[in-house]
C-alpha positions, 0 to 999 in steps of 0.5 A: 812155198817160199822159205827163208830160215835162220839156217840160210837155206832157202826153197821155192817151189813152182809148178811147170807143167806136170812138174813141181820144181823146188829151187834150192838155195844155201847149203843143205847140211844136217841143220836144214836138211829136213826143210829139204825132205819136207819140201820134196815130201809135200811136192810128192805129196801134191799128186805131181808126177815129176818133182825136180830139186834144182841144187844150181844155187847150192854150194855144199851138201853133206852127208845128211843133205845127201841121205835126205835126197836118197830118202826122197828118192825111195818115197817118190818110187814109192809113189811113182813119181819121177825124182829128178835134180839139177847139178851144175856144181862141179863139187855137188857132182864130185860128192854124187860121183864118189858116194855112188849116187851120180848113177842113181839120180837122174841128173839134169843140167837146167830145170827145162831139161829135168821138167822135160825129161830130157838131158 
């Protein structure tokens, strides 16, 4: 899957391994949040046991893009699949950190780590 849309946010998904990465690109508000949801529910939806959503090149994410995330998180439980996200940016992790979410994802500093399991 490669995406470009109108709305600036970008999604290319990989497969490494067990894993299947979607590296995001742009920011992820309430006018592409559901490029994200159907990217993270097509991977889950694909049989892959760990899907990493690689935020490294995403600038900002709002509340929307956040519930979406959550979303994702409840459907990959519900498939006992691992959901796991790359963060670098030190304002996405302020924005887990103060909603709350930063305990609730497993967070990764690179795709390698988060494919692996390992921080």
């Amino acid at each position: 899957m490669n995406t470009l849309t109108d709305s600036g946010l970008r999604i290319e998904a990989a497969q490494q391994g067990p894993a299947a990465v979607l590296h995001v690109t742009g920011d992820v508000d309430a006018a592409n949040a559901h490029q994200l949801r159907e990217a993270v529910i097509a991977a889950i939806d694909s049989g892959s046991a760990v899907v990493v959503v690689d935020l490294t090149a995403v600038g900002y994410v709002d509340s929307v893009g956040l519930g979406t995330l959550v979303v994702s998180l409840k459907r990959a439980a519900e498939h006992r699949t691992a959901l796991r996200l790359v963060v670098t940016s030190p304002q996405i992790e302020k924005v887990l950190k103060i909603t709350g979410l930063l305990s609730v994802f497993d967070i990764y500093a690179d795709a390698e780590a988060a494919v692996r399991g390992r921080s």
